[in-house]
N, C-alpha and C positions, 0 to 999 in steps of 0.2 A: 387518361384520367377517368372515362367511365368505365372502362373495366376494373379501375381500384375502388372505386365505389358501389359496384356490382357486390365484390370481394365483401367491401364493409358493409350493404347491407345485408348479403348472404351469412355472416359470421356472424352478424347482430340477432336474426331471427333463430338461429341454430345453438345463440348463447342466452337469448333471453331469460329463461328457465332458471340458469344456475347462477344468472346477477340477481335476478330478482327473489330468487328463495335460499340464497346463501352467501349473497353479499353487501347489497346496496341498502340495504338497512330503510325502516317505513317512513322514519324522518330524513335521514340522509339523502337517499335517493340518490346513490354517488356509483358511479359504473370508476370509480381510481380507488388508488392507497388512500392509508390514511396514516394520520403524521398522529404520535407518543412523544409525550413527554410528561413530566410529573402530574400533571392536571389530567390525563388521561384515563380512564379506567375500562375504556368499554371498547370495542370495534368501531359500533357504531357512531361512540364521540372521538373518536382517531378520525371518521371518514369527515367529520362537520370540522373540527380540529386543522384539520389541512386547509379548506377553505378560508378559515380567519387568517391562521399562519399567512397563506399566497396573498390574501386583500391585505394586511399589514406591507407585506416585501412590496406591493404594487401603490401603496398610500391610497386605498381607494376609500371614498369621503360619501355622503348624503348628496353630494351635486353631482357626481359621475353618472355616466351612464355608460356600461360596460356589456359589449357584446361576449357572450360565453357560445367559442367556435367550438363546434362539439358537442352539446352541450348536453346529449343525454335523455338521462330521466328529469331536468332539470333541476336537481339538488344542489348545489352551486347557485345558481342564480335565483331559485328562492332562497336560499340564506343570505345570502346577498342583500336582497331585498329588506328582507325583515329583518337583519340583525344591524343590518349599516344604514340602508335607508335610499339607497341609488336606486336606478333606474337599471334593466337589464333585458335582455334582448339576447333571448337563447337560438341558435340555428344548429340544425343536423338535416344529414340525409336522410334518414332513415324513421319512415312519418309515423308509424306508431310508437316512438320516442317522442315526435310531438303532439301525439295525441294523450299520452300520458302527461307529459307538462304540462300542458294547459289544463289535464284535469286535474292534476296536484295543483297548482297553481292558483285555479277556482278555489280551492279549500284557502290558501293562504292568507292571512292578516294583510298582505303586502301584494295583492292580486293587480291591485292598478296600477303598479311598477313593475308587471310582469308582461313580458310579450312574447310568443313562440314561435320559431316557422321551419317549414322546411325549405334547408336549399345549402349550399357548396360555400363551406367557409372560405375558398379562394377566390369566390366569385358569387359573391353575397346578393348583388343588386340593389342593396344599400346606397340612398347617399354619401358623397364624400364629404367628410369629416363630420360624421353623425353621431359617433361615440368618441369617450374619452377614455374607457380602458378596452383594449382585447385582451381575453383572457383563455388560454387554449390549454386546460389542464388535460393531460393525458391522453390528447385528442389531435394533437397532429401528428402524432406517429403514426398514422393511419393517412396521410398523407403522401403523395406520390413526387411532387412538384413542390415542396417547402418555401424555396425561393417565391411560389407563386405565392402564399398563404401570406408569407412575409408580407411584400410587394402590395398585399390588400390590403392588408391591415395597417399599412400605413396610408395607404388614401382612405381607407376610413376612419383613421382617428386624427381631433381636432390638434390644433400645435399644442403642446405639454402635453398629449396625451399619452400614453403607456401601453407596453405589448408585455406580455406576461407569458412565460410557455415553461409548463412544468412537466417533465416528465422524465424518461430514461436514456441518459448522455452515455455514449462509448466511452471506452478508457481515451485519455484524450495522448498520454505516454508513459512506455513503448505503446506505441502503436500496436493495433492488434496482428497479430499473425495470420495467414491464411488457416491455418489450423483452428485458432480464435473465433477466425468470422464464421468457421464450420461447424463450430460448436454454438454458435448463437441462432442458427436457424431454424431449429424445432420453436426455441421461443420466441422468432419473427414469425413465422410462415401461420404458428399456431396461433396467434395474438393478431393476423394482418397485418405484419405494419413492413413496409417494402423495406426498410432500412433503419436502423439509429444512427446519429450524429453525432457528432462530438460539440464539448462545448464551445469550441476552438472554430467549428463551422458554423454554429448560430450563429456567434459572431459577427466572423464576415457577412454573414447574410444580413446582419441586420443595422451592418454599419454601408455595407451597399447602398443596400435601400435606404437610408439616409438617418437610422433611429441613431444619437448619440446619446452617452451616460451609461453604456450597457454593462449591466452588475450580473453576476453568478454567485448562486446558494446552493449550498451540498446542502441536502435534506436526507441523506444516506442511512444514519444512524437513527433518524428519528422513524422513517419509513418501513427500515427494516423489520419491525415486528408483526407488520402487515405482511410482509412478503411471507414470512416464515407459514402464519395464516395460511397462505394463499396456498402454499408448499403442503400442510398437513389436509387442509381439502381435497388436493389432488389425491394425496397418497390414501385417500381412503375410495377415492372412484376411477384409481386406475387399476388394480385388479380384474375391475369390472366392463370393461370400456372395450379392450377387446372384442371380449364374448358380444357384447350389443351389438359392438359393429357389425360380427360377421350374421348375426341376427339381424341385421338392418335393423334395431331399434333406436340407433342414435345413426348421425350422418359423418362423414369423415372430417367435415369441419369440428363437431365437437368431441372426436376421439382428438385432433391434432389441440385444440381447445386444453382439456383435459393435460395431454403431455407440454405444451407451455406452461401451463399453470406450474406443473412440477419441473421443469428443468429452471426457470426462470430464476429462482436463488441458489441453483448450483452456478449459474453465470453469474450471478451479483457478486456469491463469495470468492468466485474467482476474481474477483475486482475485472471483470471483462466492459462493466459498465456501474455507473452510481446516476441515482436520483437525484437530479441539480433542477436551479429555477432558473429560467435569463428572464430577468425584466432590463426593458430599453425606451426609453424618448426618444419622442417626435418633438423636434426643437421648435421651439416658439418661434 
């Protein structure tokens, strides 16, 4: 576990630069996709757009108070705050993310429903059952031990409470081919994330652990326009990315960085994986 973390802070300092000046938007403040549909026009309201979308799927209310694992630059859990009204409680490893939250945070309308810290969404040190939603947008693929994340986040939320994890699901059938999984490695290895799931193994995971009610949302079509995004950025700094490297201007994290970004929706179009939500209860 602390060498995946090592991985994710080292990929975080080496990505900082090109989330913050070409993606995360000054309001948003979103390190994920962002979700289109008619009401959409910008990037930047795709990336806020996503967050209502997942706090609808997850019914989150003015009385919750929702731990955001992963959580960033904090952009998620200030919108949170200010558009709903709950309480939220952001964690990461990686502490100049939350040195940045709290100073985004400071500016906010909704500052005294904001908390930041750093430390191990599997192993929070949190009381048990201290919140009523987790909320782990595109933040536990970056996790090594899932099962463990799981496992926590249901001693920490209270009965009726909710787990919410949005991100990038394997093809769940046919099953992927050893061929398949070798073609998804540039966009694991380049992104950090030890492995993808299937939606078929949240599941189990999260009926193990004891959440019942467990629901899955394809967010696929509506995601897609970000990915494409994400595709035309690359293709204008992988030309380049090379040449840096062997200049050691950039590090090999974000040339590998860089070639994610771009193979990432030649896998999606392969339908090799689609963007799903699983929200599940902790039963009263």
């Amino acid at each position: 576990m602390a060498d995946q973390i090592n991985k994710v802070l080292s990929y975080y300092k080496s990505t900082n630069f090109d989330y913050e000046h070409f993606w995360s938007g000054k309001r948003a403040l979103a390190l994920h996709f962002g979700y289109y549909d008619d009401r959409t026009k910008t990037h930047e309201a795709s990336l806020m757009r996503l967050n209502e979308e997942l706090a609808n799927l997850a019914h989150i209310n003015a009385n919750d108070i929702v731990l955001d694992a992963g959580c960033g630059y904090g952009g998620s859990s200030i919108w949170l705050a200010e558009n709903i009204g709950c309480k939220a409680v952001g964690i990461t490893v990686v502490p100049y993310q939350v040195s940045k939250a709290q100073s985004y945070a400071g500016s906010s309308s909704a500052s005294q429903k904001l908390h930041f810290i750093e430390g191990d969404y599997s192993n929070t040190g949190l009381p048990k059952e201290s919140v009523t939603v987790v909320w782990g947008l595109e933040s536990i693929v970056h996790c090594e031990d899932k099962q463990r994340f799981v496992k926590e986040a249901y001693r920490l939320l209270k009965p009726g409470g909710r787990i919410l994890i949005s991100e990038y699901m394997l093809r769940e059938k046919p099953p992927l081919t050893e061929e398949e999984h070798k073609t998804m490695k540039p966009f694991l290895n380049g992104w950090m994330m030890p492995d993808l799931l299937t939606p078929g193994q949240y599941t189990n995971m999260l009926t193990k652990a004891g959440f019942s009610n467990v629901e899955i949302h394809d967010l696929s079509d509506n995601v897609e326009p970000s990915l494409k995004k994400c595709r035309r950025n690359a293709s204008m700094a992988l030309p380049f990315v090379g040449t840096l490297r062997r200049l050691r201007l950039i590090d090999q994290i974000r040339r590998d960085y860089t070639v994610a970004n771009y193979e990432l929706y030649d896998t999606f179009r392969a339908k090799l994986w689609r963007y799903k939500v699983i929200v599940g209860t902790k039963p009263k």
